[in-house]
C-alpha positions as CSV (number, residue, x, y, z in Angstrom):
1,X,-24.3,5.1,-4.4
2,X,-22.0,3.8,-6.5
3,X,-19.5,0.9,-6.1
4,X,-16.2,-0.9,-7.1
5,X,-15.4,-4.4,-7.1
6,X,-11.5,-4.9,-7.4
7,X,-10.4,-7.8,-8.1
8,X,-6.8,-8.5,-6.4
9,X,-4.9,-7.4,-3.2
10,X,-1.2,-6.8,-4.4
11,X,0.1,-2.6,-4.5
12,X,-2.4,-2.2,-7.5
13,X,-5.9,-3.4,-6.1
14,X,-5.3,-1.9,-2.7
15,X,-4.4,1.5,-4.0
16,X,-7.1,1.8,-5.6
17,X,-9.0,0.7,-3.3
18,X,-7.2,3.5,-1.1
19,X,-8.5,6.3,-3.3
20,X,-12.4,5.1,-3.6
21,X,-13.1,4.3,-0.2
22,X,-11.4,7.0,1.2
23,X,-13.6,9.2,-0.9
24,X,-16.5,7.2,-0.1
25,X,-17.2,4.9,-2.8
26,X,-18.6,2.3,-1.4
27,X,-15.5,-0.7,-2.2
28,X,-15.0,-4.1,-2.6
29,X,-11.5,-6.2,-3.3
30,X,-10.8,-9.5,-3.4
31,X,-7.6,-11.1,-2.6
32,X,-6.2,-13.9,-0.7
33,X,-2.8,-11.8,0.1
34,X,-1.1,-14.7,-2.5
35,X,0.8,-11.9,-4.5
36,X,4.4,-11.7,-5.4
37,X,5.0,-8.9,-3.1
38,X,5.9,-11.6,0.1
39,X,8.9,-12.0,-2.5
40,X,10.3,-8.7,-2.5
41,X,12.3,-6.3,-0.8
42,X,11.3,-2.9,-1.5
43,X,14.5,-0.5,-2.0
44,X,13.3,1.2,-4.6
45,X,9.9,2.6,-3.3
46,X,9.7,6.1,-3.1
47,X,9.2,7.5,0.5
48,X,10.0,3.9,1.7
49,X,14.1,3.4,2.9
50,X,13.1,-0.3,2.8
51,X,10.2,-3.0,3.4
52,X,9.6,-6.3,2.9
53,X,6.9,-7.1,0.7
54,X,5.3,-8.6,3.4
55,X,5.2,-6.1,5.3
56,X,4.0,-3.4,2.9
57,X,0.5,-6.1,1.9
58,X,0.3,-6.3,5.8
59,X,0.2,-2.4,6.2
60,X,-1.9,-2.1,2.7
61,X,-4.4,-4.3,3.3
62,X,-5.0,-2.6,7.3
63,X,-4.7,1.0,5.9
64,X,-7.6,0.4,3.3
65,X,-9.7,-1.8,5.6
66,X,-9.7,1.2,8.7
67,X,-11.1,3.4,5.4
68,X,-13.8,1.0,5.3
69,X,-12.8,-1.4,2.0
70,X,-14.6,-4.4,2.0
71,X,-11.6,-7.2,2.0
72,X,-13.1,-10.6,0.7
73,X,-10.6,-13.5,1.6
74,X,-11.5,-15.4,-2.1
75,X,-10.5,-15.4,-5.4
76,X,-13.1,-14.8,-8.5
77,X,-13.8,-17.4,-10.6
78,X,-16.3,-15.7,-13.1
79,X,-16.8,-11.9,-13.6
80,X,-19.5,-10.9,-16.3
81,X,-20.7,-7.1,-17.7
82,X,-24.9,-6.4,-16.7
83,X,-26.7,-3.5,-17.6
84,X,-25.7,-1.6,-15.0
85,X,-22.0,-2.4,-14.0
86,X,-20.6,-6.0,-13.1
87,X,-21.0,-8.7,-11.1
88,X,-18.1,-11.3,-10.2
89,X,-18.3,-14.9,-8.4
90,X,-15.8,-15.9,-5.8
91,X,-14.8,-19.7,-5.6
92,X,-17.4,-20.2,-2.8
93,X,-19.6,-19.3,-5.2
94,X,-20.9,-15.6,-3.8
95,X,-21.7,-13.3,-6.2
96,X,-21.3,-9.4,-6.0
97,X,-22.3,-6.6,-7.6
98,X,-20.7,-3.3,-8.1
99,X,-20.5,-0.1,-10.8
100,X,-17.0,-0.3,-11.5
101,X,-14.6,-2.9,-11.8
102,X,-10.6,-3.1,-11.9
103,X,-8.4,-6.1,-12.8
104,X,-5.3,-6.4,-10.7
105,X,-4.8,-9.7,-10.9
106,X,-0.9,-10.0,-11.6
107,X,0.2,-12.1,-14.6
108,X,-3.2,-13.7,-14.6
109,X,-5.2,-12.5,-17.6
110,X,-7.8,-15.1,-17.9
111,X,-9.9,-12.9,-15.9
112,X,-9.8,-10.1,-18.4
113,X,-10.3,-12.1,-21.2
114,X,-13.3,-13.6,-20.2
115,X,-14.9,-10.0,-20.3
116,X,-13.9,-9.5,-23.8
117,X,-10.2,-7.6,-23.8
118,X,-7.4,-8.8,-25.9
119,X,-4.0,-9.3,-25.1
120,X,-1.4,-7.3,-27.4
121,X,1.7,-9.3,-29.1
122,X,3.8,-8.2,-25.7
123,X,1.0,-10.0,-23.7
124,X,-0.4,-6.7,-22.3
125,X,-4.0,-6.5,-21.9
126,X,-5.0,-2.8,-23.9
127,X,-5.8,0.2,-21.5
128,X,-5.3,4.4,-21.2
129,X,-2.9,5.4,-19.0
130,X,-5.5,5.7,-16.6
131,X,-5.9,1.6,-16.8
132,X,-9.6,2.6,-18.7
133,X,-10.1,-0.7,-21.1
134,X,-12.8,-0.8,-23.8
135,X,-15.3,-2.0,-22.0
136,X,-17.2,0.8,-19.8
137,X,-16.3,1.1,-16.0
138,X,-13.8,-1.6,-16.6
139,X,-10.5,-0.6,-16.0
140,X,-6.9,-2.7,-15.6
141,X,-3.5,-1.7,-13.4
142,X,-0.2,-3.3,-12.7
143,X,1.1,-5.8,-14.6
144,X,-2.1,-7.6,-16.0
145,X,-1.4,-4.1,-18.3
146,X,2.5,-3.5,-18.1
147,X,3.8,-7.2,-17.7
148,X,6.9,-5.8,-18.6
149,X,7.3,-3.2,-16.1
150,X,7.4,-5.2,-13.0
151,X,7.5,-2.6,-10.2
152,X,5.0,-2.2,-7.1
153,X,5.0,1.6,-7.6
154,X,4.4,1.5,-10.8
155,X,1.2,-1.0,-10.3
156,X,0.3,1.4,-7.0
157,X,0.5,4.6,-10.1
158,X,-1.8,2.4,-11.8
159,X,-4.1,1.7,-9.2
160,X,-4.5,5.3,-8.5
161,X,-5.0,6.8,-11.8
162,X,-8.3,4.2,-12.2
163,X,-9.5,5.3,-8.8
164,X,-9.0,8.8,-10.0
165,X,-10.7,8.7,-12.7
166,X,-13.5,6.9,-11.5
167,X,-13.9,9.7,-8.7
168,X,-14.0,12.1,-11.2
169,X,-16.7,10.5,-13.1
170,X,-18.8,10.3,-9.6
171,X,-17.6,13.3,-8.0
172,X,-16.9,16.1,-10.6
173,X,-19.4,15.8,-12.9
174,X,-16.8,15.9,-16.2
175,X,-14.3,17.4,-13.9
176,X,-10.9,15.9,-13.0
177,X,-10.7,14.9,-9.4
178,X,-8.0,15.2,-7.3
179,X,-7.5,13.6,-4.4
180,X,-5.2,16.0,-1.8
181,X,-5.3,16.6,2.2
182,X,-3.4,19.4,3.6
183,X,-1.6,19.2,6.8
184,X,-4.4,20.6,9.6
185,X,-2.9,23.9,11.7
């Protein structure tokens, strides 16, 4: 089976990890709830009349947990490509392994760096619009990609479009996947 390390816990790393664990990739993120989101006040959420930010990682982090995510209280330290996906190092010094691997680690880009991406003039570290970077199965969301675009539902969009398309490599053989549950009569 396949697997996902994610590498911070703000709307970015936990939507993703929303998607892949729901549809039963096996999923790993790592976060220490530190994100900017215990700043904010959302207003401008879609589908949300208004949260605090605090309130929205509390929820996040539960929701993708009860679909079986893997929440690691740590940060990584060290993250490095293998031959057959990735393996990161938290600061207690545990390693793990995984297939796939998305940086959503804020305005930190050190991270991505160390694995070989290039920031642009604007600061932006390169991906799709699907967060897919150069290096295969290593994808980046939020604002490690958009630092200018500042917005948890933007980062969430992120999130999901790398979970998406890693589902459709795994589950669709070439074919887009699309992740949709209809209300049961």
């Amino acid at each position: 089976m396949s697997s996902a390390l994610i590498v911070g816990d703000g709307p970015g790393g936990l939507s993703a990890a929303l998607y892949l664990t729901k549809n039963d990739i096996e999923t790993t993120i790592f976060g220490q709830d530190e994100t900017p989101m215990h700043y904010a006040m959302l207003y401008n959420y879609l589908g949300i009349p208004e949260m605090t930010g605090s309130d929205f990682q509390k929820i996040g982090r539960q929701q993708v947990t009860s679909f079986g995510a893997n929440l690691v209280e740590a940060s990584v330290d060290q993250a490095e490509k293998t031959d057959d996906g990735f393996t990161v190092t938290t600061n207690s010094g545990e390693t793990y392994s995984g297939t796939y691997l998305i940086i959503a680690t804020g305005s930190s880009r050190e991270l991505a760096e160390s694995l070989g991406l290039k920031r642009g003039d604007d600061g932006a570290i390169g991906a799709t619009r699907e967060a897919e970077t150069d290096v295969e199965n290593l994808f980046v969301v939020g604002r490690t990609t958009r630092p200018h675009q500042v917005q948890a539902i933007i980062s969430a969009g992120d999130g999901a479009s790398a979970a998406l398309l890693i589902l459709s490599k795994e589950k669709k053989e070439g074919k887009r996947f699309c992740d949709w549950d209809e209300v049961e009569s």
